[in-house]
C-alpha positions in Angstrom: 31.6 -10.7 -177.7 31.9 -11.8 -183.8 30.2 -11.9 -186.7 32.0 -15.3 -186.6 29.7 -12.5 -187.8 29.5 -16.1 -186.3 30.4 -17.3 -187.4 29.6 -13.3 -187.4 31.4 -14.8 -187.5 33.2 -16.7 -186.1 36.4 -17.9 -185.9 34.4 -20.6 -184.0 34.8 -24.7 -185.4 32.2 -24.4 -187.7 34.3 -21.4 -189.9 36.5 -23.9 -191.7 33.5 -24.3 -194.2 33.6 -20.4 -194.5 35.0 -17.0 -194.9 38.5 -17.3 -196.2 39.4 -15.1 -199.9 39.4 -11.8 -200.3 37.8 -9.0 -199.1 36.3 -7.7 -202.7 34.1 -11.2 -202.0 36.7 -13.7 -203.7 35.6 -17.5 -201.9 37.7 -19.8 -200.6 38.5 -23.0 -202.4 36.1 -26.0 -202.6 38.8 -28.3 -199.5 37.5 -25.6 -197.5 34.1 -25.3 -198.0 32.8 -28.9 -199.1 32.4 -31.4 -196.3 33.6 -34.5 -196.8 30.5 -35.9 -196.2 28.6 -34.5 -199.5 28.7 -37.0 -202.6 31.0 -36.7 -205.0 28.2 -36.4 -207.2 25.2 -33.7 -205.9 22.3 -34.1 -207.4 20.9 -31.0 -208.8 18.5 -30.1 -205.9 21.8 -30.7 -203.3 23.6 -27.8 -206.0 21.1 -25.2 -206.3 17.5 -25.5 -204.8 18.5 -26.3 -201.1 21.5 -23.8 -200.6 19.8 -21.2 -202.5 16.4 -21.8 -200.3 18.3 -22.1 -197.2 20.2 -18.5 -198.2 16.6 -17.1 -199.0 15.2 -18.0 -195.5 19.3 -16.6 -193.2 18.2 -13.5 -195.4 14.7 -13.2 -194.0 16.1 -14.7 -190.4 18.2 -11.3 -190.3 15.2 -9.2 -191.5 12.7 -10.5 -189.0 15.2 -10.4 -186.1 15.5 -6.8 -187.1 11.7 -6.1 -187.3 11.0 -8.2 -184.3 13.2 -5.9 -182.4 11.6 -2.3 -184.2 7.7 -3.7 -184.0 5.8 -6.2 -181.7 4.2 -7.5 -184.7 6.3 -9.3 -185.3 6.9 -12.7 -183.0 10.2 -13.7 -182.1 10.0 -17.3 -182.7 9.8 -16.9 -186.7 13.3 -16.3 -187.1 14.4 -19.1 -185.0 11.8 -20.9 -186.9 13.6 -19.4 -190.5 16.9 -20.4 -188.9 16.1 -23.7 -188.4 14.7 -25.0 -191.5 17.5 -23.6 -193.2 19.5 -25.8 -191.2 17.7 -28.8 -192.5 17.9 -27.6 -196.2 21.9 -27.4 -195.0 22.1 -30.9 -192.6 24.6 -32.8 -195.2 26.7 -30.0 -195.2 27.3 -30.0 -191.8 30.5 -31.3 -190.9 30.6 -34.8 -188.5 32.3 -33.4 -185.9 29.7 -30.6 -185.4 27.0 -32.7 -185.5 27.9 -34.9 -183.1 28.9 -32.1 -180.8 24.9 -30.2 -181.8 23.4 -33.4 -181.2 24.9 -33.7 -177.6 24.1 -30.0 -176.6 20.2 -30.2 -177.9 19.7 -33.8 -176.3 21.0 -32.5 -172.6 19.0 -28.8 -173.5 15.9 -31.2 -174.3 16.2 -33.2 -171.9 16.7 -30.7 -168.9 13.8 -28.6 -170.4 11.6 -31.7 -170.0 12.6 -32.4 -166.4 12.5 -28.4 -165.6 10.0 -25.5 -165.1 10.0 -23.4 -168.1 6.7 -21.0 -166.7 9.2 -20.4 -163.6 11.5 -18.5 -166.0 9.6 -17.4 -168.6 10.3 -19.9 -171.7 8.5 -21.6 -173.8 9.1 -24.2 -176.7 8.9 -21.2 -179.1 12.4 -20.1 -177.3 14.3 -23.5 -178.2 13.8 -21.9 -182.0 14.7 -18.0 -181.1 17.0 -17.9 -178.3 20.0 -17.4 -180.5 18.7 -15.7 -183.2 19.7 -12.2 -182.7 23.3 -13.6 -182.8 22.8 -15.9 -186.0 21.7 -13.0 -187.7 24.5 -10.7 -186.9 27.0 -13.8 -188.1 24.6 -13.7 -191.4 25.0 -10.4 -191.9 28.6 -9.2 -191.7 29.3 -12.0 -194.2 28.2 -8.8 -196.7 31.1 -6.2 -195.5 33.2 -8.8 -197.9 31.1 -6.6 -200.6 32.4 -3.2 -199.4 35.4 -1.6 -202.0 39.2 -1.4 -200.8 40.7 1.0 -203.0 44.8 1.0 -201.9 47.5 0.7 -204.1 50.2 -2.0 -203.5 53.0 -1.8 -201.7 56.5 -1.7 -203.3 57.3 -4.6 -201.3 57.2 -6.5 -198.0 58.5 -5.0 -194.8 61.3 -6.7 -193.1 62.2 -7.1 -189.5 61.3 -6.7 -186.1 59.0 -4.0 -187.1 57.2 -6.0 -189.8 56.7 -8.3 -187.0 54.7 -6.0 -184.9 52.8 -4.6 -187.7 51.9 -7.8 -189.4 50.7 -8.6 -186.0 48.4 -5.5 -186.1 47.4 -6.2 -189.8 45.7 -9.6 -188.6 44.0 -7.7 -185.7 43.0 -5.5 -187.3 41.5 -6.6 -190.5 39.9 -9.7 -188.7 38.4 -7.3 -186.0 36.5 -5.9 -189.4 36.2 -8.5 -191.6 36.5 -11.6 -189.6 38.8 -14.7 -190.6 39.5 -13.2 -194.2 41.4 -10.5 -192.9 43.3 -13.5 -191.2 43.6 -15.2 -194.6 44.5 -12.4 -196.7 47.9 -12.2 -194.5 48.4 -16.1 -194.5 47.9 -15.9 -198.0 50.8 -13.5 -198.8 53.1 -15.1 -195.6 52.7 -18.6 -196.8 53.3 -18.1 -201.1 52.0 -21.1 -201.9 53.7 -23.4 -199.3 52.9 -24.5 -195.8 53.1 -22.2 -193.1 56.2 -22.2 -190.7 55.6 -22.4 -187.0 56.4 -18.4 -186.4 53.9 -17.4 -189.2 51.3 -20.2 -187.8 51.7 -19.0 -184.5 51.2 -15.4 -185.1 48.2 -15.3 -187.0 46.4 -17.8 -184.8 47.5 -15.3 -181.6 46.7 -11.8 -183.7 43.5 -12.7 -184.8 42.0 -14.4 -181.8 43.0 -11.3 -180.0 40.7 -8.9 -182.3 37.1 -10.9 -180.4 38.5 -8.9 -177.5 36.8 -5.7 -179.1 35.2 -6.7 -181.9 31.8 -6.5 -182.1 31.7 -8.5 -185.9 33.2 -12.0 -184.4 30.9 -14.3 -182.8 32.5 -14.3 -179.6 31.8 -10.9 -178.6 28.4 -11.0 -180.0 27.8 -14.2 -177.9 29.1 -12.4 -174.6 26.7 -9.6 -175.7 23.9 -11.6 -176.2 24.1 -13.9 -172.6 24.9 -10.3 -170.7 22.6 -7.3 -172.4 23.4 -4.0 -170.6 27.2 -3.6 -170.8 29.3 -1.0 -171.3 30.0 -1.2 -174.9 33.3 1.4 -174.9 34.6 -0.2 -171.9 34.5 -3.7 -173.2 35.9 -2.4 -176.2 38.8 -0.4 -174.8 39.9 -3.2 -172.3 39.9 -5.4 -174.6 41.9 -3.1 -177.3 44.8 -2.8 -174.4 44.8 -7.2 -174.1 45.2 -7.1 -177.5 47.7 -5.1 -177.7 49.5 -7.2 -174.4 48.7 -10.7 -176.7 50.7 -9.0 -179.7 53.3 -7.4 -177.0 53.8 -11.3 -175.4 54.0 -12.4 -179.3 56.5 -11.0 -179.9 58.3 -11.5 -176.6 58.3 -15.1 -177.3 59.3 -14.4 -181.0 62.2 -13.2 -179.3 63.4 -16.0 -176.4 63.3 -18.2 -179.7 66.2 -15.8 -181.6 66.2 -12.3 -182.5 68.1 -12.6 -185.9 64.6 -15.1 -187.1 63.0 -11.9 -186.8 65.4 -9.0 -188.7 64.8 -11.5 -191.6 61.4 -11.7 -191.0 59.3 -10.8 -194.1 55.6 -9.1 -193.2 52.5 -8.1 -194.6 51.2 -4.1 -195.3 48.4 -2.8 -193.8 46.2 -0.9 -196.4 44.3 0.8 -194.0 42.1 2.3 -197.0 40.2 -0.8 -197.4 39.2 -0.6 -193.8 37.4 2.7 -194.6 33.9 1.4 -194.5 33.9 -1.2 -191.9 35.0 0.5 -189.7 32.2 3.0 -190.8 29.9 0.6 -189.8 32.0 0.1 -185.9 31.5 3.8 -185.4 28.0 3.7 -186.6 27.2 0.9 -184.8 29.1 2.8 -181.5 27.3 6.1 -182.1 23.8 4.1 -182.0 24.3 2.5 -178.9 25.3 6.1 -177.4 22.2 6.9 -178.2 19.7 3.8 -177.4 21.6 2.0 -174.7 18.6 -0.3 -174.6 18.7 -1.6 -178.1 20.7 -4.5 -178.5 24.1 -4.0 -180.3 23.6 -7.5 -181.7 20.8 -6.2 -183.6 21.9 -3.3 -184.4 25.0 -4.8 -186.3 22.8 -6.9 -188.6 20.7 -4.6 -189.5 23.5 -1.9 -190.4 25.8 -4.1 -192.1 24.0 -5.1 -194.7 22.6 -1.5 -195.4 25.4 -0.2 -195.1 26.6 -3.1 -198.0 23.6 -1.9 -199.8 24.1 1.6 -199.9 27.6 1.6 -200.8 27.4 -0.6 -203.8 24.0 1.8 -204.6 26.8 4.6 -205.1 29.4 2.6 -206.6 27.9 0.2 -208.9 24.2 1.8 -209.3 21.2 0.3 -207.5 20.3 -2.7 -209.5 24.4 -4.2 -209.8 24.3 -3.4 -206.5 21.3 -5.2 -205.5 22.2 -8.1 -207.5 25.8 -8.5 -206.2 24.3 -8.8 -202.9 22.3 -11.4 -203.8 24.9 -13.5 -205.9 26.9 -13.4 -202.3 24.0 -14.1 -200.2 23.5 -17.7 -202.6 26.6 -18.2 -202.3 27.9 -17.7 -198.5 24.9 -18.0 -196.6 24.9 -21.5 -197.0 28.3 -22.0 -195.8 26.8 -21.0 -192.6 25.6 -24.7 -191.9 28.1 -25.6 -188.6 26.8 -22.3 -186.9 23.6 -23.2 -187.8 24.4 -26.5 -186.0 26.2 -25.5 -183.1 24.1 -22.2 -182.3 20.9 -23.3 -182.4 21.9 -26.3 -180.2 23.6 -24.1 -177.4 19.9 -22.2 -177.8 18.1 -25.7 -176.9 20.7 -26.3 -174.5 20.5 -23.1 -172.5 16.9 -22.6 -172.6 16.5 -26.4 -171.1 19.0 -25.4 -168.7 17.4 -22.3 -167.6 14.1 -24.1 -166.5 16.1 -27.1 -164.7 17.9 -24.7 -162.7 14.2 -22.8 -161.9 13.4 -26.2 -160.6 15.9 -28.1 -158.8 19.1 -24.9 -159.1 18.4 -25.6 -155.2 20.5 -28.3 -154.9 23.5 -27.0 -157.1 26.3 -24.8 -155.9 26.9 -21.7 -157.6 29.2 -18.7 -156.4 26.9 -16.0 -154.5 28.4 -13.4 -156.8 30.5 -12.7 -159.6 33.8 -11.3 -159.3 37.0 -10.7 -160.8 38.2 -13.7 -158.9 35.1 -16.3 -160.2 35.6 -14.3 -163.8 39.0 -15.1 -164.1 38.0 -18.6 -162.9 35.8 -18.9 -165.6 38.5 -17.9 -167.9 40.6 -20.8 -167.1 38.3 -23.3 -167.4 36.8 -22.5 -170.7 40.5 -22.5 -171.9 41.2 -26.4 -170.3 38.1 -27.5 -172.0 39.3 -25.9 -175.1 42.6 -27.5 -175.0 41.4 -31.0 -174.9 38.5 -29.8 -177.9 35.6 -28.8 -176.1 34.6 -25.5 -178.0 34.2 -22.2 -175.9 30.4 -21.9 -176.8 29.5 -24.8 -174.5 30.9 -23.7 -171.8 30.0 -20.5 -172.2 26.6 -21.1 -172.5 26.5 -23.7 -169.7 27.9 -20.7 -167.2 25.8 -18.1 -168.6 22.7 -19.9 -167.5 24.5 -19.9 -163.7 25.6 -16.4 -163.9 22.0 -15.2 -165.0 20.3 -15.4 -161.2 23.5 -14.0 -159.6 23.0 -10.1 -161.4 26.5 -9.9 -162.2 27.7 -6.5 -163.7 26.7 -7.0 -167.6 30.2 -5.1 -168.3 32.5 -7.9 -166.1 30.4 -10.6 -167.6 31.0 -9.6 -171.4 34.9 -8.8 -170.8 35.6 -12.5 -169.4 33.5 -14.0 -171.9 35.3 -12.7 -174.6 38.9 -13.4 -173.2 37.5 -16.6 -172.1 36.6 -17.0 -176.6 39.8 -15.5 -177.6 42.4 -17.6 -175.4 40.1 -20.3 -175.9 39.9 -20.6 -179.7 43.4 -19.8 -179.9 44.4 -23.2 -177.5 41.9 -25.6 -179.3 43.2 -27.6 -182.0 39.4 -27.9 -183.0 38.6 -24.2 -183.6 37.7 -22.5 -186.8 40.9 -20.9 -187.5 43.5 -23.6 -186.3 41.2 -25.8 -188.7 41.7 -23.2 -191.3 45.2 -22.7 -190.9 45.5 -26.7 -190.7 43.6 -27.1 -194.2 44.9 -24.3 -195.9 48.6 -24.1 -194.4 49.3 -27.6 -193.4 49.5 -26.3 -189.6 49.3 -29.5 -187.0 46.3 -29.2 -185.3 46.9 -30.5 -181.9 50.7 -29.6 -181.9 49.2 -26.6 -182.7 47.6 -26.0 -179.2 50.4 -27.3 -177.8 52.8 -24.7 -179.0 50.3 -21.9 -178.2 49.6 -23.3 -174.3 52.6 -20.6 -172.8 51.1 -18.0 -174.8 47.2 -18.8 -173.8 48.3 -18.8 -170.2 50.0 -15.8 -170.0 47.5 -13.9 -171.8 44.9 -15.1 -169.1 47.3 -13.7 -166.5 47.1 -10.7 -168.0 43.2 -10.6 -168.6 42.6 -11.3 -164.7 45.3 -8.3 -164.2 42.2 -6.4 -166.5 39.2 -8.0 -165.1 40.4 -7.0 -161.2 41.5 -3.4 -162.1 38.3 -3.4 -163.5 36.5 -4.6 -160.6 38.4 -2.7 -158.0 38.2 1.1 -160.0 34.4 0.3 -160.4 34.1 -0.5 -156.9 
């Protein structure tokens, strides 16, 4: 489908409380992190014991999803059980708007599992806990690729002009396909100076880093398209979605252009240090080179359990074992717990998908559903997650709502996963209520809702193009 990795992660609503700094594990500032809801005042349990228990139990919900995958010891309902309680060590830090929007999904998921036939389908109440825990552990664990060293001297200075443009562009992409939304923030730090962002710069890292789901296996979008349709092609999901990308940059620009082409020779970028991209994108071939091999094994799984070895083993060499050890504990207690709105809202599209799931088993009869999917019903798909986005219904519900239809249908894994994920990326990009347009609202002083507005030509055509993809697809498979 992100990481992410959630928010893995995200860049899904529930980032703003996360991942921004830098990527030698600097955090982002207490606006972004602290919800408005917490008292001025924590008490001393609110400051220590309950994020630092909740941190302790993400860490074991990533081993056990791990193990639960490598043994059948192991049951599979312990880490959604681990996930859970960690989200009630973390409720107060949940933002409102989350938890009216969990509360919703896990009341209709409860509700439709009641009414439904969970034997029909194989569920059970031990899969309202697990259902979503391969993918909460992948968003837990990339959070430690923050850890791994960038080692690249400074530039002598910006670039400037149309070029710096284009490669800015590719900076965003790039670093947020590794390291999620502060690879976004890193730019937008050095764009903005210390003032708000103008509407160019605004515009161009929401567009460049929503495009880096498209083939990014560290954001949560991909890993949520992975997750609802096990069996893709990997490599062709990733190369499609490496050539939207690159049209979303390429249509950037284009309207960078209509708007004045003199804006941009005085147009001041940011330098791609493509040295501190060594070891992530380590990890991407690692994680590449082991599906290659087991196909079977889930590429979700596989993530979490690489990154943070990979984390591990890196700072073994570089800092010595024990420093090592210990730094990735200091930033497990202290970002793990940030990961209280994917908690939230992951756990509740579990509830809400399993119940759905055994409603359809039951009484599915009576609903209409396409006989097959196609191009034509992907790129249907596409459009509506992106209205329901633009009004501020986040892609995850109705992703999740259509993955339970698509399920019955045996849709090619590989046409499912590449409309999921333009269906995240054009869908975060035009909602004024995802993670990084509430980033670059709180950090940058971007409009939120103008925001979508501005980005609606670009959404758009970008979904032109990914139906262009998703029926060449189709038609060369076919």
């Amino acid at each position: 489908m992100p990481s992410p990795g959630p928010k893995a992660g995200d860049g899904f609503g529930a980032d703003r409380e996360t991942e921004a700094g830098y990527h030698a594990g600097q955090l982002v500032g207490d606006r972004l992190r602290r919800p408005r809801t917490m008292s001025q005042n924590p008490g001393w349990a609110e400051r220590a014991l309950r994020p630092t228990l909740a941190a302790a139990l993400l860490g074991a919900m990533v081993l056990l999803v791990v193990l639960g995958e490598l043994t059948e010891t192991v049951p599979r309902w312990l880490a959604g059980a681990a996930g859970a309680l960690a989200l009630a060590l973390l409720w107060p830090r949940v933002p409102g708007a989350v938890r009216m929007q969990a509360g919703v999904l896990a009341a209709i998921g409860a509700a439709a599992f009641v009414i439904g036939e969970p034997e029909a389908v194989g569920l059970s109440a031990a899969a309202l806990l697990g259902y979503n825990d391969a993918l909460l552990a992948l968003l837990a664990a990339v959070r430690f690729l923050r850890l791994l060293p960038g080692n690249a001297s400074e530039a002598a200075g910006p670039p400037r002009g149309r070029g710096a443009f284009v490669r800015t562009a590719l900076a965003i992409n790039v670093q947020g396909a590794l390291i999620n939304i502060p690879g976004m923030i890193l730019v937008g730090d050095h764009l903005a100076r210390g003032a708000s962002l103008p509407r160019r710069e605004a515009l161009l890292l929401c567009r460049s880093f929503c495009t880096a789901v498209l083939y990014s296996p560290f954001i949560a979008g991909m890993a949520l398209a992975l997750h609802y349709a096990p069996g893709s092609s990997i490599l062709v999901v990733m190369s499609t979605g490496v050539l939207l990308a690159l049209a979303g940059i390429a249509l950037g620009y284009g309207d960078e252009l209509r708007h004045g082409a003199g804006r941009l020779s005085r147009f001041e970028g940011y330098p791609l240090r493509y040295r501190n991209l060594a070891f992530p994108a380590l990890l991407a071939l690692a994680v590449v080179a082991w599906h290659q091999v087991d196909p079977t094994f889930p590429v979700l799984v596989a993530i979490a359990g690489l990154a943070p070895a990979l984390t591990l083993a890196v700072l073994a060499v570089t800092r010595g074992p024990l420093r090592g050890y210990r730094a990735m504990v200091s930033l497990g207690r202290a970002e793990l717990p940030h990961m209280a709105g994917e908690l939230a809202l992951f756990l509740s599209a579990g509830v809400l998908a399993v119940g759905l799931s055994g409603a359809l088993a039951a009484h599915g009869g009576a609903l209409w559903v396409p006989a097959r999917f196609d191009a034509g019903v992907a790129t249907a798909l596409v459009l509506a997650v992106y209205a329901l986005s633009f009004v501020g219904v986040h892609p995850v519900v109705p992703l999740t709502v259509g993955a339970t239809f698509i399920e019955p249908l045996g849709a090619d894994p590989t046409l499912v996963v590449m409309s999921f994920v333009m269906a995240w990326a054009i869908g975060c990009a035009g909602n004024p209520l995802s993670g990084q347009v509430l980033v670059l609202q709180a950090r940058y002083a971007v409009p939120g809702w103008r925001f979508a507005r501005w980005n609606a030509p670009w959404c758009l055509a970008l979904a032109l193009a990914g139906a262009g993809i998703l029926h060449a697809y189709e038609w060369l498979g076919h």
